[in-house]
C-alpha positions in Angstrom: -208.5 133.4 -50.0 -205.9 136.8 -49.6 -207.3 139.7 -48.5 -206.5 142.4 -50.9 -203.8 144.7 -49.9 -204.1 148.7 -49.8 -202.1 150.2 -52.3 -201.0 153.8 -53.0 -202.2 154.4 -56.7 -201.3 158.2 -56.2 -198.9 160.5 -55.5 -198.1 164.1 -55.3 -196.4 166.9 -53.9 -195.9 170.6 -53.6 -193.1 172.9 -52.4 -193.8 177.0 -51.8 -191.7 178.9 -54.6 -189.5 180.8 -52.2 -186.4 179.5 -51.1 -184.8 180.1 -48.0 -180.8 179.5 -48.0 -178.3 178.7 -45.8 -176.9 182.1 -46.8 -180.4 183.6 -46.0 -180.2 182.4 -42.5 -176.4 183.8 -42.0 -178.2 187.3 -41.7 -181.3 186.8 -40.0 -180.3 184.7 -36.8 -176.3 183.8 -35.2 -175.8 181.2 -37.6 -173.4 179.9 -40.7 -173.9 177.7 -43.7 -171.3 175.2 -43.0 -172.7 174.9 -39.0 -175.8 174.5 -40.7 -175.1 172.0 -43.3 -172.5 170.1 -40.7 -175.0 169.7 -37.8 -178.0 168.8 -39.9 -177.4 168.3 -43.8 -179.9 171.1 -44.8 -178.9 174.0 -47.2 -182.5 175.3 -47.8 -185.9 174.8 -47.4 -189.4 176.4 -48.9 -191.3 179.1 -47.3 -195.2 179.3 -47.9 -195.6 183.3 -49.1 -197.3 185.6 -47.4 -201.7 184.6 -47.8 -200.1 180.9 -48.3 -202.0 178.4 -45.8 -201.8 174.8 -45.4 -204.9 174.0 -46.6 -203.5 175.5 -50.1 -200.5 173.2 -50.0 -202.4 170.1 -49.1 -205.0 171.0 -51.7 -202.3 171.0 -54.8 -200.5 168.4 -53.4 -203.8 166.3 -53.2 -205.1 167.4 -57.3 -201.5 166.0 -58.3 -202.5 162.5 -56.4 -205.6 162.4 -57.8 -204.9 163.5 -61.7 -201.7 160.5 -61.4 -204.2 158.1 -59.8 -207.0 159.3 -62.2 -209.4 159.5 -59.1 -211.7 162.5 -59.9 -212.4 164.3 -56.2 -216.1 163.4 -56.4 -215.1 160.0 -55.9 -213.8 160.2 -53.0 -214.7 158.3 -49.7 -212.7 159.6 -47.5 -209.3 162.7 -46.9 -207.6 162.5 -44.2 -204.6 165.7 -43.4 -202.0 165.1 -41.1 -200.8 168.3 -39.8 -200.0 170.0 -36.5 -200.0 173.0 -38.2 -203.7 173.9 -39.5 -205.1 176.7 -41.3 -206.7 176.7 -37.8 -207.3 175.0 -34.5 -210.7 174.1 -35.8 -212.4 172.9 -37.9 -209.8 170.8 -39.4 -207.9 171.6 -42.2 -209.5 168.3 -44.2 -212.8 170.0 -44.2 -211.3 173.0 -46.0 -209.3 171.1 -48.4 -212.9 169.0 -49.1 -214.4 171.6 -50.2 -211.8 173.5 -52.2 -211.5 170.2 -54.4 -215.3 169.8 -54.3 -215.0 166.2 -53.3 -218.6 166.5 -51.7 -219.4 162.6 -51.3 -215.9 162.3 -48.8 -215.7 163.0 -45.3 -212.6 164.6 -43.7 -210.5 164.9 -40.6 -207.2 165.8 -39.1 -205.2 164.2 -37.6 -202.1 165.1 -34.8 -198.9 162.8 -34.5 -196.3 165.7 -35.6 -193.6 164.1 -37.8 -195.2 160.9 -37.8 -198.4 162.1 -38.9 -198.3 160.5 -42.5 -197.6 156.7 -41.2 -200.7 157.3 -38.7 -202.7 158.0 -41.4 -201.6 155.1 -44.0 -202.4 152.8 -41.1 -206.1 154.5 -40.5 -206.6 154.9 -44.6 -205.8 150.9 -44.5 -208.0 150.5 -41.6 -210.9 152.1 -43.4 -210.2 150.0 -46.7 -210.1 147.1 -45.7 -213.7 147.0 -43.5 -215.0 148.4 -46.9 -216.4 151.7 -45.3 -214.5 153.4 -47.7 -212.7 152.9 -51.2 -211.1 155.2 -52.4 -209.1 157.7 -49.7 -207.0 160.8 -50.2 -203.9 160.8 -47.4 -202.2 164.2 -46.9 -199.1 165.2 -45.2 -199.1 169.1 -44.8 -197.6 171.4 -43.3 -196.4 175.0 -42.3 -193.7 175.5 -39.9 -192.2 178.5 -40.7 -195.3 180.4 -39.3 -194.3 178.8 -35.8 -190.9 178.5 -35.3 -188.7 181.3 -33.8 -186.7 183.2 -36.2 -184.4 183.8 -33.4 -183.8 180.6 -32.5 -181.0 178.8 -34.2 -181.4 175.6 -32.5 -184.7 175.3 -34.6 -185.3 177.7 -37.5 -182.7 176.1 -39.3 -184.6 172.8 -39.7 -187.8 173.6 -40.3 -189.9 174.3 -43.8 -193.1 174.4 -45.6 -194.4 171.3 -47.9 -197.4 169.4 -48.5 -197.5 165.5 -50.3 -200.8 163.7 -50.8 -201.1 159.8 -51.5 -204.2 158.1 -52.9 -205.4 154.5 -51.7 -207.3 152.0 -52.7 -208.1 148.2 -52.4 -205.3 146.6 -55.3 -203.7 143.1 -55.5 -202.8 140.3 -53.3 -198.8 140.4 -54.3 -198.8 144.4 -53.8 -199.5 147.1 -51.3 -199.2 147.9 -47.7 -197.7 145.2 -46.0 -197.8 145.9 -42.5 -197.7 149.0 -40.3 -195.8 149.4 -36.9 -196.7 152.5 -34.4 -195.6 153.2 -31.0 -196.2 156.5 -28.5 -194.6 157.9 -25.3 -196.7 160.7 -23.9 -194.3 161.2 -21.1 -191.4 162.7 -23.4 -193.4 165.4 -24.7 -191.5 168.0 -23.1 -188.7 167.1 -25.1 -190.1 168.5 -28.4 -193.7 170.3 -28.2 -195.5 173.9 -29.5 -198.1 175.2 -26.7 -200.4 176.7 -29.4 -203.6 177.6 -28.1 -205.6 174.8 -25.4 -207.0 174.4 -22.1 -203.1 175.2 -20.6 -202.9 178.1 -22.6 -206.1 179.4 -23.1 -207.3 182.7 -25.5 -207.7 184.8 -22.4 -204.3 183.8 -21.5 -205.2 183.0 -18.1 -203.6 179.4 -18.1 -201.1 178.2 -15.9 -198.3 177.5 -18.6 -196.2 179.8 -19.4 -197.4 181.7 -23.1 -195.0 180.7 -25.7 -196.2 180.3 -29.7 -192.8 178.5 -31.0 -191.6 175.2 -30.7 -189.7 174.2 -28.3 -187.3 171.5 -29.1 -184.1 169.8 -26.9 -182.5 168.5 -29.7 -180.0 166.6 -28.4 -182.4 164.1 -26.4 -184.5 164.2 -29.0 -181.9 162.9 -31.4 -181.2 159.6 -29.0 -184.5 158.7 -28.4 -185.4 158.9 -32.0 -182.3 156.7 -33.7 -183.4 154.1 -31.6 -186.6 154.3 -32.3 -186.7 154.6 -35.8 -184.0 151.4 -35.9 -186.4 149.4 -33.1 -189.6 150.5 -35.4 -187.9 149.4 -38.6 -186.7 145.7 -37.7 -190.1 145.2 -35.8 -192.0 146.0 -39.4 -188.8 143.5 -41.4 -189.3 141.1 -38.9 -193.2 141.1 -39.0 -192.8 140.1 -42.8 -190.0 137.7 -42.6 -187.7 139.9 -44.0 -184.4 141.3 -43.9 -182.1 144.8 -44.9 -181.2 143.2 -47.7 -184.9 143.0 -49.3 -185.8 146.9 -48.7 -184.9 148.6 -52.1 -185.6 152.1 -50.5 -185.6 153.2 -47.2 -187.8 156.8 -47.1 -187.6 158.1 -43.9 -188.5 161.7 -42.3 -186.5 164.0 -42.8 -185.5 165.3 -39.7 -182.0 165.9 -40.6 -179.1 164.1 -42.2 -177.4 162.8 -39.3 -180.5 160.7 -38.2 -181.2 159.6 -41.7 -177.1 158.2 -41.9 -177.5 156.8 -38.4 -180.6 155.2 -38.5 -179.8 153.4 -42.0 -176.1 152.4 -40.5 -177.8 150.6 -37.7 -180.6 148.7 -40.1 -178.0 147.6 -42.7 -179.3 149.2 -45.2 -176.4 150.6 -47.4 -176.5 154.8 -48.4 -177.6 153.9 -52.3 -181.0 152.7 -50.7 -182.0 156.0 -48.6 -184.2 158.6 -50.4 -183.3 161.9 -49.1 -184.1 165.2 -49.3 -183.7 166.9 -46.5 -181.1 169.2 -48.2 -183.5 171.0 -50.1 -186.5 171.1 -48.1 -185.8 170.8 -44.7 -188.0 169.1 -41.8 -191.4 169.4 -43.2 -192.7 167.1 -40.2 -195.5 165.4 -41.6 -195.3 166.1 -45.3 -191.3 165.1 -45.4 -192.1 161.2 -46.3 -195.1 161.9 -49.2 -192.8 164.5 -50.6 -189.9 162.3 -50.9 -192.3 159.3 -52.0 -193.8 161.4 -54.6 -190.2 162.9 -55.9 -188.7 159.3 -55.8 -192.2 158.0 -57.9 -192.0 160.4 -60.3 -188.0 160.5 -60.8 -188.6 156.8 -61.7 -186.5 155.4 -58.5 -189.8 153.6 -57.6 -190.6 150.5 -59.3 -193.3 148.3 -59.2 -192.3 145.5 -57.1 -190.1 147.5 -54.9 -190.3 146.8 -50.6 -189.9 150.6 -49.4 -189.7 151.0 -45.9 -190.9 153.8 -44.4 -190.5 155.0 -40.7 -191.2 158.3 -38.7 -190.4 159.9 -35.6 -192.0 162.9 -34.1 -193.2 165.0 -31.2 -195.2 162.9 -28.8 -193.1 161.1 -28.9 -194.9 159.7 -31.9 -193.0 156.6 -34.2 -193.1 154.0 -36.6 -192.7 152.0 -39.3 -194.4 151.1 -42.5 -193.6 148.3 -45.2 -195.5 148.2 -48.6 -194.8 146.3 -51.8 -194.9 148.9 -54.9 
């Protein structure tokens, strides 16, 4: 007898009202639209407002999920945010969004894996479902970047912006659902892409032995190489898992860290242009949110169908990665 698969019966999304242009940019930092749009693809992105937190985000992202899953929050097991950038460094932003959707029966946590946060989480959600310690679970991708990036920065302002997208799970079919999940770290490249927040090596006295610097710090260019071939390694490793090939995925949804990743790392799969949800022209790198936002927009848009193999794969500070395969 089949185990019974995890399937997303959910989704949802939300995107901050004000938009931040190109043209925007052009006057705030040594930048222009067309090195902009060139060099990454992006020609705006969302900016929470002012009294605008991520727990806010993730919590309408997350009522949208549940009202399209019809899962009232009360019958929740189980939310789990993946964020690096929290309403705070503690207590995690899950236990905030628990309690502004009332879902008093689930219990709640974070969890850290930057860009790749939301495949991290489909694999623990899966986890959780399929020992039966919980049934129904809320998955959010959410985050904040604009309140920790330097506006001064061109090498990373221009990427960055604000989202949430929310996913609900549960135990479906045999013929549907998550399929397998793929994820790979390499602690010793963190220098290549990191934000020192507030820890032990720069602590609130400011008495640490790192040097104090709030925004992200990013080398793009080796972060570029490292993570085409690791998105393409991640990708064939979940196709090859499941006996499959290019030619089966009907959508590929990656991150969006920027167009030039998203062209390359399809290119080297196989998997032709038609097949590649993106959005990063309109909403930027939202880190972990990018991949429920453009699952939810390509769900709702009708570019989903039941059936469907979407492959979904991640790369992000850590250096976190993988890959995920479901069956709509």
């Amino acid at each position: 007898m089949m185990m019974k698969r995890t399937c997303i019966t959910g989704t949802g999304s939300y995107l901050p009202e004000k938009i931040l242009t190109n043209a925007d940019l052009e006057k705030m930092v040594d930048t222009s639209d067309e090195w902009i749009t060139t060099r990454t693809g992006i020609r705006e992105r969302r900016i929470a407002a002012e009294g605008e937190h991520t727990s806010d985000l993730a919590t309408e992202a997350a009522r949208r999920a549940l009202t399209m899953a019809g899962v009232a929050p009360e019958e929740l097991d189980l939310i789990i945010v993946a964020t690096v950038t929290g309403d705070f460094s503690w207590p995690a932003t899950a236990c905030l969004v628990q309690h502004n959707l009332q879902a008093k029966r689930a219990f709640a946590f974070d969890i850290s894996a930057a860009c790749s946060g939301f495949l991290y989480g489909l694999s623990i959600a899966d986890s959780y479902l399929r020992a039966g310690t919980a049934k129904k679970v809320l998955l959010i991708g959410a985050e904040v970047f604009s309140r920790i990036v330097d506006w001064k920065d061109r090498g990373t302002c221009i990427l960055f912006g604000d989202g949430a997208g929310a996913a609900v799970l549960e135990t479906g079919g045999e013929d549907r659902g998550l399929l397998s999940c793929h994820l790979h770290t390499e602690g010793g490249c963190w220098p290549l892409l990191y934000q020192m927040g507030q820890g032990s090596r720069n602590p609130a006295d400011g008495g640490g032995c790192e040097p104090s610097n709030p925004f992200v710090q990013m080398q793009g260019n080796e972060v570029f190489k490292v993570a085409v071939r690791s998105l393409c390694e991640a990708g064939e490793e979940a196709l090859v898992a499941n006996k499959m090939a290019a030619a089966d995925v009907d959508l590929l949804i990656p991150h969006q860290a920027n167009r030039r990743i998203l062209e390359a790392t399809a290119k080297r799969l196989g998997i032709p242009p038609e097949r590649v949800v993106v959005n990063v022209d309109r909403v930027g790198n939202t880190s972990a949110a990018s991949i429920p936002i453009a699952l939810d927009e390509a769900h709702r848009s009708g570019r989903v169908k039941q059936g469907d193999v979407l492959l979904l794969n991640a790369f992000g500070g850590g250096f976190t990665w993988g890959a995920v395969l479901l069956r709509w």
